[in-house]
C-alpha positions as CSV (number, residue, x, y, z in Angstrom):
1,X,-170.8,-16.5,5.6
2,X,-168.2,-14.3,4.2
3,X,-166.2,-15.6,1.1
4,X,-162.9,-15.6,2.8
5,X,-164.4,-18.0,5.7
6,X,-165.9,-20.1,3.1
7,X,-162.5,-20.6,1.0
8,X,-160.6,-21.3,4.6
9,X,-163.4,-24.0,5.6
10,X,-163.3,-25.7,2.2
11,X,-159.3,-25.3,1.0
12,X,-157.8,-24.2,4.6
13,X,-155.0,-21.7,4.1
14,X,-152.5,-23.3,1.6
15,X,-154.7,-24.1,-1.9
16,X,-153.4,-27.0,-3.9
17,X,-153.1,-26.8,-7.8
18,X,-155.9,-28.8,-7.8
19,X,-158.1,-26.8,-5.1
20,X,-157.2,-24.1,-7.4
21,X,-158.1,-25.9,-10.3
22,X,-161.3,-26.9,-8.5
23,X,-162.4,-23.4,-7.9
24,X,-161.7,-22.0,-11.5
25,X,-163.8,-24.4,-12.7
26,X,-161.2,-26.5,-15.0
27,X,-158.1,-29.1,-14.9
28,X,-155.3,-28.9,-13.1
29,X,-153.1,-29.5,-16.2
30,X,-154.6,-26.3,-17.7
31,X,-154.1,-24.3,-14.5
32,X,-150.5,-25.4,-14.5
33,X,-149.8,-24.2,-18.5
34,X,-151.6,-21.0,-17.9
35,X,-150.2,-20.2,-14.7
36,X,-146.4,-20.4,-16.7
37,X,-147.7,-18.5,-19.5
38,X,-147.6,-14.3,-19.6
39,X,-152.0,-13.7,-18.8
40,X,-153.4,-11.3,-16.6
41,X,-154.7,-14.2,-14.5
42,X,-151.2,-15.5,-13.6
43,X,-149.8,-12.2,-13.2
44,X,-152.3,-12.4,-10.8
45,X,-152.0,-15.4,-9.1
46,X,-148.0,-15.4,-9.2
47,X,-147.8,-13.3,-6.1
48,X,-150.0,-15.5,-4.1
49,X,-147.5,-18.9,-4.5
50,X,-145.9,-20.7,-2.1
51,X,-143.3,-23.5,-3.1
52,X,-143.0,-26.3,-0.1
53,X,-140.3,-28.4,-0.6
54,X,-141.4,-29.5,-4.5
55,X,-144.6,-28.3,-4.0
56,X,-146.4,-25.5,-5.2
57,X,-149.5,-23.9,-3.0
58,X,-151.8,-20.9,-3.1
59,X,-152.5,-18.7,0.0
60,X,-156.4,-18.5,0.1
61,X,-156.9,-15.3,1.2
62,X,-154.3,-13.9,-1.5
63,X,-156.4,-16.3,-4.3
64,X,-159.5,-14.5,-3.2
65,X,-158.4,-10.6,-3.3
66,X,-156.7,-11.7,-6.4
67,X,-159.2,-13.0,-8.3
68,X,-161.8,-10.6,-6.4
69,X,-164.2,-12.8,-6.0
70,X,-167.6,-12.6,-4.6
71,X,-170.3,-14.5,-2.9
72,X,-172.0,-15.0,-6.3
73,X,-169.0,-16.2,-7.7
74,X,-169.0,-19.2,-6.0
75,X,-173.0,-20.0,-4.9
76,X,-172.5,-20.8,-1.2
77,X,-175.0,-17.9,-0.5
């Protein structure tokens, strides 16, 4: 399975903060503070969100060439 079908099947195509938090590994209230702070992580990220109404999502596939991850990186393999 190829880490883009894997992030699809478990987050679909919009990520929550949460999801995202989920998938770094720590709280949402942390993602939120570094995501509005000046890191290479959310210079990174940045491009990839999507406000809905009040609502702030990630596109997957951006999350995943962003962060650049790999099969290991997440242990569905």
């Amino acid at each position: 399975m190829k880490v883009e079908d894997y992030l699809v099947e478990r987050f679909g195509l919009l990520m929550s903060i949460s999801d995202l938090a989920d998938l770094l590994g720590r709280s949402p209230d942390g993602v939120r503070v570094s995501l509005y702070s000046d890191t290479e992580v959310s210079r990174k990220l940045k491009p990839t969100m999507v406000k809905v109404g009040r609502r702030v999502y990630f596109r997957t596939l951006q999350v995943k060439d962003a962060l650049d991850l790999e099969p290991s990186d997440y242990g569905a393999c």
